[in-house]
NUSE-193771 format. One record per residue (C-alpha): x, y, z; residue in three letters. Coordinates in steps of 0.1 Angstrom, whole numbers, plus 5000, padded with zeros to 4 digits. Example, Ala and Ser with C-alpha at 12.3 -4.5 7.8 and 13.67 -1.06 7.14 Angstrom:
2
site px = 5123; py = 4955; pz = 5078; residuo = ALA
site px = 5137; py = 4989; pz = 5071; residuo = SER
This chain:
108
site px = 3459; py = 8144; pz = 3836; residuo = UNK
site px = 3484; py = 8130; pz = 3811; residuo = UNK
site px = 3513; py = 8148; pz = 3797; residuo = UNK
site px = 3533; py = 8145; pz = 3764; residuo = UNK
site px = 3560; py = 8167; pz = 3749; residuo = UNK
site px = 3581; py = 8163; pz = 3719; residuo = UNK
site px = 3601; py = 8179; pz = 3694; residuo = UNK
site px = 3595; py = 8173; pz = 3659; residuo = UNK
site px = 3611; py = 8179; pz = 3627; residuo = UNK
site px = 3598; py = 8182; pz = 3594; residuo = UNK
site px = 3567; py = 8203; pz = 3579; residuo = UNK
site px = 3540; py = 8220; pz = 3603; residuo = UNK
site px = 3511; py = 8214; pz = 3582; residuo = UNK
site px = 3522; py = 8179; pz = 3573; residuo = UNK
site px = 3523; py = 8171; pz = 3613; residuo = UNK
site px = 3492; py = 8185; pz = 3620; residuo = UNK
site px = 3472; py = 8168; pz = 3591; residuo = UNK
site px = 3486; py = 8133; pz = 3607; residuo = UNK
site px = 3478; py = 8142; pz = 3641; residuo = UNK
site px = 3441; py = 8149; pz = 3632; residuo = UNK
site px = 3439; py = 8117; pz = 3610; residuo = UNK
site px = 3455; py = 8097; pz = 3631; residuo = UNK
site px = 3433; py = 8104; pz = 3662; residuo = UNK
site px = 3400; py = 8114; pz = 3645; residuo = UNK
site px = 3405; py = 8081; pz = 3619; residuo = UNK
site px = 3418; py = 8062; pz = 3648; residuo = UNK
site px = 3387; py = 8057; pz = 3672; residuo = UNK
site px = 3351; py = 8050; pz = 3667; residuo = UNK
site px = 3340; py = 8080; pz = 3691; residuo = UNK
site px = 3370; py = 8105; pz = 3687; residuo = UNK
site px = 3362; py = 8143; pz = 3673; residuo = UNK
site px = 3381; py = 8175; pz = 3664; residuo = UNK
site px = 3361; py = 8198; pz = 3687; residuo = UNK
site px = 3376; py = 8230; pz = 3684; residuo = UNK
site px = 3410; py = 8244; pz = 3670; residuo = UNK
site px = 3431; py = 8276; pz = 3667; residuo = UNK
site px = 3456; py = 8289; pz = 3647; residuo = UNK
site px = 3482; py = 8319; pz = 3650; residuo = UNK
site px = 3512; py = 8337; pz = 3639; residuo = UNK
site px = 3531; py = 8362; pz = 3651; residuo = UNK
site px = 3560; py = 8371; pz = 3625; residuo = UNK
site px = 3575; py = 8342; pz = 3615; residuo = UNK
site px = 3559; py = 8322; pz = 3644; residuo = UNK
site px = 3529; py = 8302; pz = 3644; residuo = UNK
site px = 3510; py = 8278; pz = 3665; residuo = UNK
site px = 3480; py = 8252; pz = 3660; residuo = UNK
site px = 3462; py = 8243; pz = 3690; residuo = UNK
site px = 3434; py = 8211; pz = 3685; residuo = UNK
site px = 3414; py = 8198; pz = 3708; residuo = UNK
site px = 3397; py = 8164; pz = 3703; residuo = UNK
site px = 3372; py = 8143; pz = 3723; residuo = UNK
site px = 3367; py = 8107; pz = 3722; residuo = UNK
site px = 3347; py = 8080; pz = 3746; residuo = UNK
site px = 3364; py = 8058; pz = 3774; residuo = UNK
site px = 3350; py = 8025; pz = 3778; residuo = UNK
site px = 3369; py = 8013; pz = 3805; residuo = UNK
site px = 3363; py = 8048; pz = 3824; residuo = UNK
site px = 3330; py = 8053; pz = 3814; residuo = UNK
site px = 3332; py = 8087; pz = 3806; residuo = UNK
site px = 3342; py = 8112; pz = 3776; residuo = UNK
site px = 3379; py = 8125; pz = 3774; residuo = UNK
site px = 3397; py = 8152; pz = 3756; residuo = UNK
site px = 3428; py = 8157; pz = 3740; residuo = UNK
site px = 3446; py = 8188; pz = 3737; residuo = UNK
site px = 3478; py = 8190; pz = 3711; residuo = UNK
site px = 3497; py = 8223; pz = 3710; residuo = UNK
site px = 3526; py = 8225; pz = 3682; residuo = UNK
site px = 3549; py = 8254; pz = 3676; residuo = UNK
site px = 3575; py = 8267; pz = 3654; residuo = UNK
site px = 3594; py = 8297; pz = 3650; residuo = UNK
site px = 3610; py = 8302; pz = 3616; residuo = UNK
site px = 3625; py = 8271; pz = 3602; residuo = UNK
site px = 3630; py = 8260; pz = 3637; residuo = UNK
site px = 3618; py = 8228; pz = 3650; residuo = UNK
site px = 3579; py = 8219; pz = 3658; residuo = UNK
site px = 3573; py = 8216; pz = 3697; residuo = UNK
site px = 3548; py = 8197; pz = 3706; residuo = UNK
site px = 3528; py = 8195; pz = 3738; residuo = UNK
site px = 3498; py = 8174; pz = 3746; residuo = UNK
site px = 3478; py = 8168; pz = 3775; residuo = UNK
site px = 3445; py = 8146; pz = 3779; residuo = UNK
site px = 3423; py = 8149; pz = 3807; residuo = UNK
site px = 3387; py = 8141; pz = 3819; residuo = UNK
site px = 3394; py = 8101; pz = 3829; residuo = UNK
site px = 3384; py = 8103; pz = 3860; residuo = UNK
site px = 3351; py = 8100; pz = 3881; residuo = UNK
site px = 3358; py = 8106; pz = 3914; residuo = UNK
site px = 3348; py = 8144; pz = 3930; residuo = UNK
site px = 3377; py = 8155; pz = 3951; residuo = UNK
site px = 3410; py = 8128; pz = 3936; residuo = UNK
site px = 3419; py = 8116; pz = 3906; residuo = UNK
site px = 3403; py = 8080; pz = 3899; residuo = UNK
site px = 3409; py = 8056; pz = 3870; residuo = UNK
site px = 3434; py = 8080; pz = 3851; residuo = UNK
site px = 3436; py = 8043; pz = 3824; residuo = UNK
site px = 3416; py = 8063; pz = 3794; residuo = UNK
site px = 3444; py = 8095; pz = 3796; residuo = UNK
site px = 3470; py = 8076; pz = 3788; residuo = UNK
site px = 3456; py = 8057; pz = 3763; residuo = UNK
site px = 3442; py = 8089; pz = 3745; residuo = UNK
site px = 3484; py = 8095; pz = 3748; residuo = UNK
site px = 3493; py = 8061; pz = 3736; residuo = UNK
site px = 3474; py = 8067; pz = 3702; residuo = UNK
site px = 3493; py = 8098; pz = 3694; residuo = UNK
site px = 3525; py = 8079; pz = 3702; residuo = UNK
site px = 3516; py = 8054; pz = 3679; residuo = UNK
site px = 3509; py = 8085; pz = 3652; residuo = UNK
site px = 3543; py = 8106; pz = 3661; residuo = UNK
């Protein structure tokens, strides 16, 4: 498992809309799965969760970016890929996680 966090400034929706562009445009094999929105007052959060295909690993991965804002606050970010490995009991070959990470570095 690979973990980013960030803090963001700017607009909510504009964020989000280059996140999911950014990692859907930026790999042959990567997908918005699933996604979830809520607000509480003058909260809100966007949770997306995107898939894509390892070749070095071998396997499928997924990407999970969380952002959140209250009010005119700053957007907090948190992501965290996982699935890179193919070993049973440990973690093995952990290479694709990080480079699921690396590609929403290269969008924030």
């Amino acid at each position: 498992m690979a973990k980013l966090e960030k803090t963001l400034t700017g607009s909510f929706d504009g964020w989000e809309n280059k996140i999911v562009r950014g990692i859907v445009d930026g790999s042959i094999s990567a997908s918005l799965e699933e996604k979830s929105d809520f607000r509480s007052g003058d909260a809100r959060c966007a949770v997306r969760v995107f898939e894509r295909y390892s070749y070095t690993g071998g396997n499928r991965l997924s990407l999970t970016v969380t952002l959140f804002q209250s009010g005119n606050g700053p957007i907090r970010l948190s992501a965290i890929a996982t699935g890179g490995s193919q070993a049973v009991f440990f973690k093995l070959n952990t290479w694709g996680e990080e480079a699921f990470l690396d590609k929403l570095r290269e969008i924030l």
